[in-house]
ZADOTOR-416845 format. One record per residue: residue in three letters; z, x, y of N, C-alpha, C, O, CB in turn. Coordinates in steps of 0.001 Angstrom, whole numbers, padded with zeros to 6 digits, always signed. Glycine has a CB too. Example, Ala and Ser with C-alpha at 12.3 -4.5 7.8 and 13.67 -1.06 7.14 Angstrom:
<zazas>
ALA+007800+013190-005690+007800+012300-004500+007800+013200-003300+008465+014236-003319+009046+011308-004473SER+007080+012850-002250+007140+013670-001060+007870+012900+000030+008039+013409+001138+005725+014084-000598
</zazas>
This chain:
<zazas>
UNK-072547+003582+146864-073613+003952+145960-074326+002680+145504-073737+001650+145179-073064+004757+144750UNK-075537+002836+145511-076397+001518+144744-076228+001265+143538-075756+002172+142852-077790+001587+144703UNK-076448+000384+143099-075582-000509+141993-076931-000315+140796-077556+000733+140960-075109-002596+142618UNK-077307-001000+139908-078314-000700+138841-079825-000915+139416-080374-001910+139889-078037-001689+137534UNK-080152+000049+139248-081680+000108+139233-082520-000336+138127-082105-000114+136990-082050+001360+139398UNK-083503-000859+138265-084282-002257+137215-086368-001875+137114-087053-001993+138130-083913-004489+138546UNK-086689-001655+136409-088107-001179+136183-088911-002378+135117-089168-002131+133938-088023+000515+135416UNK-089036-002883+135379-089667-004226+134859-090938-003789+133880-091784-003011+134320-090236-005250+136248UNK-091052-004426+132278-091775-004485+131823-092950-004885+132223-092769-006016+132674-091430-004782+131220UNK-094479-004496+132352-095616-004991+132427-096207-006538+132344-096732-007326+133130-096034-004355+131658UNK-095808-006527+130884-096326-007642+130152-095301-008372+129787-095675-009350+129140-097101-007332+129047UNK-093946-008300+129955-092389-009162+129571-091596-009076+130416-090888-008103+130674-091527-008754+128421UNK-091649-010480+131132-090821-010557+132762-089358-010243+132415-088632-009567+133143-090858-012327+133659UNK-088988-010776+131265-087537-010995+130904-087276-009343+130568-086121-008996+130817-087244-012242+129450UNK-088230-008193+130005-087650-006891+129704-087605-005868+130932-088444-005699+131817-088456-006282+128558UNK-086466-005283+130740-086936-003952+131637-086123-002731+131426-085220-002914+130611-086842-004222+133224UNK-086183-001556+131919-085153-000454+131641-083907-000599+132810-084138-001082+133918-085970+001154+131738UNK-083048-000288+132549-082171-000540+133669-081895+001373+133789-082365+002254+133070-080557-001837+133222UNK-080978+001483+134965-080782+002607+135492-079372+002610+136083-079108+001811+136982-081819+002877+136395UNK-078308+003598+135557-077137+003496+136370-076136+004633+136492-075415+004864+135520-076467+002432+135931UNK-076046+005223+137384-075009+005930+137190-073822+005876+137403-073332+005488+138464-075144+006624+137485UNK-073055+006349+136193-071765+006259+135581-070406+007047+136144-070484+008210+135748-072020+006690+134265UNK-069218+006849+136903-068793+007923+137315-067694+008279+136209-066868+007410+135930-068368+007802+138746UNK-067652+009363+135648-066626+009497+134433-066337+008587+133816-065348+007931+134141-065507+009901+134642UNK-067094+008252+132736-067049+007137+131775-066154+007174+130181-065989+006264+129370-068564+006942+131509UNK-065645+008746+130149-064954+008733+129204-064087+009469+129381-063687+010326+128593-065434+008876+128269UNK-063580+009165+130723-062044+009260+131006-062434+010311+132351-063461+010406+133022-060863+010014+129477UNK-060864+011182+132416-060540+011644+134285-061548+013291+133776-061873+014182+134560-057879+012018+135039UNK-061713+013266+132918-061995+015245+131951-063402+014895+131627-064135+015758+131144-060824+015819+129896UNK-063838+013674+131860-065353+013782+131530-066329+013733+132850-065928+013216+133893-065759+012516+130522UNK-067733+014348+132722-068169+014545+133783-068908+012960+133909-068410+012134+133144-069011+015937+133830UNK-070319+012337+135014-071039+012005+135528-072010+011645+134490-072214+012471+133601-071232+012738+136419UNK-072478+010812+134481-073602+010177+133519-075144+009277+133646-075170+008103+134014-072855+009356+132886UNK-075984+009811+133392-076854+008177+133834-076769+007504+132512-076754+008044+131406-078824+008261+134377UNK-076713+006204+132809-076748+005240+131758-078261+004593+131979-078618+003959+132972-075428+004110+131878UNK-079083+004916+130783-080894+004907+130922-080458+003416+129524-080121+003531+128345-082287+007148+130182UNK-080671+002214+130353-080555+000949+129151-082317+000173+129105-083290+000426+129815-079026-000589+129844UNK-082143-000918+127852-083421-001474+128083-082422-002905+128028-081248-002755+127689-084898-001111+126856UNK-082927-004267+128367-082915-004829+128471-083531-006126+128263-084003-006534+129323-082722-004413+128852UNK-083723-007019+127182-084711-007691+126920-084524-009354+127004-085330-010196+126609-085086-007194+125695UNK-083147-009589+127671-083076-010621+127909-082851-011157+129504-082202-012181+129721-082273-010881+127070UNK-083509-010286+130693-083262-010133+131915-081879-010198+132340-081473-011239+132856-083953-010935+132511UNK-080944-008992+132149-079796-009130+131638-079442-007101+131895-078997-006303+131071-079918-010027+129823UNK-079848-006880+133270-079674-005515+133474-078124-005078+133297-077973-004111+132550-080220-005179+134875UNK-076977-005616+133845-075743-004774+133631-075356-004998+131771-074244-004596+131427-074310-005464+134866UNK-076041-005464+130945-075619-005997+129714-077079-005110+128851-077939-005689+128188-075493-008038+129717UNK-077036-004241+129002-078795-003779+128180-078363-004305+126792-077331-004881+126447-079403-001602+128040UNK-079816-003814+125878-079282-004411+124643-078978-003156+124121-077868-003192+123589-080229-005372+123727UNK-079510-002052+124054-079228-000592+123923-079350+000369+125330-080196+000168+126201-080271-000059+122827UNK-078104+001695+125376-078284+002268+126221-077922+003484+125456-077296+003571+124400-077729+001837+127362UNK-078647+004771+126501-077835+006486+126495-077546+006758+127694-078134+006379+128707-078730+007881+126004UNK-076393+007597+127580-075819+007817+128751-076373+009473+128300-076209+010062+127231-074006+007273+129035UNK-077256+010048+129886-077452+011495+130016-076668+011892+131348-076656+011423+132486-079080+011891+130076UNK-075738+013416+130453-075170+013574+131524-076278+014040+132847-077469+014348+132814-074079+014541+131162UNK-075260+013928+134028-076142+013759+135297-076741+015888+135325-077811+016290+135782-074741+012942+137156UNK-076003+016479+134906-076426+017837+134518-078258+017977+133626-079288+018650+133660-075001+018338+133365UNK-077922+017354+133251-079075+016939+131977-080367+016299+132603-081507+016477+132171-078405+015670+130797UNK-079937+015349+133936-081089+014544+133785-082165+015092+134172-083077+014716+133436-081028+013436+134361UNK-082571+015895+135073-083765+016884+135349-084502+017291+134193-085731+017244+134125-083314+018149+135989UNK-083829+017646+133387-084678+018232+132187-084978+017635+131290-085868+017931+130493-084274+019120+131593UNK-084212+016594+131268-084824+015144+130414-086140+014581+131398-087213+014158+130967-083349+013619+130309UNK-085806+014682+132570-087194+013994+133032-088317+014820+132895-089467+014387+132831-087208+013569+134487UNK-088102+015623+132864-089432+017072+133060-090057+016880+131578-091278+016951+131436-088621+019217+133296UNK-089072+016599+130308-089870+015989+129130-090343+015212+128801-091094+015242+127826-089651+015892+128445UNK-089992+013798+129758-090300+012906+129692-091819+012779+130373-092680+012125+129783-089296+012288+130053UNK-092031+013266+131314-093220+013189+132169-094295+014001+130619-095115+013449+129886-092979+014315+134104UNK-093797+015464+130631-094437+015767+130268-094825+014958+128528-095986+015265+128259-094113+016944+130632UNK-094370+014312+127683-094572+013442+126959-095311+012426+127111-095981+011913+126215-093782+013167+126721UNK-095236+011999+128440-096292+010726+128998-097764+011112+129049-098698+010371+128743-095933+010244+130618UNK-097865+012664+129574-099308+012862+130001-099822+013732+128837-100897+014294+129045-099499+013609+131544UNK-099263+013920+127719-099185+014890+126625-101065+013766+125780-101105+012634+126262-096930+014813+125449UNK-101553+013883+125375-102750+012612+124452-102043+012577+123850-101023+013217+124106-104240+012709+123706UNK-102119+011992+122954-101467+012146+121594-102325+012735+120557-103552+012666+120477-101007+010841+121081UNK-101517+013310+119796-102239+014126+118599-102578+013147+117435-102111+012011+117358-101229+015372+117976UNK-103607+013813+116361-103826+012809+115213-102621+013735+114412-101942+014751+114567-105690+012646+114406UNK-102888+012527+113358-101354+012938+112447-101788+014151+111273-102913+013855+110871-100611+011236+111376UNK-101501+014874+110879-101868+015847+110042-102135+015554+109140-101751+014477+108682-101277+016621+109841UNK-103057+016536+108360-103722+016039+107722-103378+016013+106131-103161+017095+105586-104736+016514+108111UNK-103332+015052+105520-102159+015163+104156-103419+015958+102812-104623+015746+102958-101357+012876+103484UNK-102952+016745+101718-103761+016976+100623-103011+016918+099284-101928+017490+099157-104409+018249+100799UNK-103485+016345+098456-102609+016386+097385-103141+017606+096642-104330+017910+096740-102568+015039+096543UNK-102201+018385+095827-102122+019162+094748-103168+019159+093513-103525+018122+092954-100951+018892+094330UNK-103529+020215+093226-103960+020128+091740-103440+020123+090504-103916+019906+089390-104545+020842+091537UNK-102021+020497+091039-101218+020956+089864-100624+019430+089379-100772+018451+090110-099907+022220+090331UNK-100159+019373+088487-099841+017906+087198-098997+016908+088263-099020+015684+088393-098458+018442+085354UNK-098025+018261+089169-097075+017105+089367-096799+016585+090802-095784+016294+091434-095777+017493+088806UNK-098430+016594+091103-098958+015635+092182-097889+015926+093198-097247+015050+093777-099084+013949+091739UNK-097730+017362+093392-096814+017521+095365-097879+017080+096423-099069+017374+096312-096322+019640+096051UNK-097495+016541+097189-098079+016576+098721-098080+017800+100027-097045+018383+100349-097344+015490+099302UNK-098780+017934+100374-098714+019091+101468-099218+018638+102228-100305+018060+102260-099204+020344+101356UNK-098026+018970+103414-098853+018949+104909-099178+020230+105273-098561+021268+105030-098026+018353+106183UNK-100319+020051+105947-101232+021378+106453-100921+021570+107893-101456+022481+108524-102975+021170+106305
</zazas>
C-alpha cells in the first residue's frame, strides 16, 4: 500500500494536508481509518493536527466536502436589536 499522500499549500511550500490510511489504529476490534492531517512544518508523517475518518465514512465526508467548496458563501444574518428595555438581540 502507498505510504502518505501530501497536497501542498498554494502559497506555503512548508504547509500541506497529508493523507493516510490507518489499518486498525485502536487496536485488533477497531475498524480502518483515514488519517486527513495538516502539516505546517513540511513534516507529513508528524502533522501538527489530524482526524482520523473511518474508511466507512469517507465517501460521505467527501461528498460534503465538495459540496461545501462549490456552496458561495452566504452573508451572515442579519442581526436587530429589540425595543424592549432589555436590549435582546435577534437573529432573523
Amino acid at each position: 500500500m502507498p505510504g502518505t499522500r501530501t497536497v501542498h499549500y498554494k502559497n506555503h511550500s512548508a504547509s500541506m494536508i497529508c493523507l493516510k490510511r490507518l489499518r486498525k489504529p485502536y487496536g485488533p476490534d477497531s475498524g480502518d481509518v483515514v488519517s486527513v492531517g495538516c502539516s505546517l512544518k513540511n513534516n507529513p508523517e508528524n502533522p501538527t493536527w489530524k482526524v482520523h475518518v473511518p474508511v466507512e465514512l469517507v465517501s460521505k465526508v467527501c461528498d460534503h466536502m465538495l459540496e461545501l467548496a462549490e456552496k458561495e458563501e452566504e452573508p451572515p444574518p442579519e442581526r436587530v436589536v429589540s425595543e424592549s428595555p432589555f436590549y435582546h438581540d435577534f437573529l432573523l
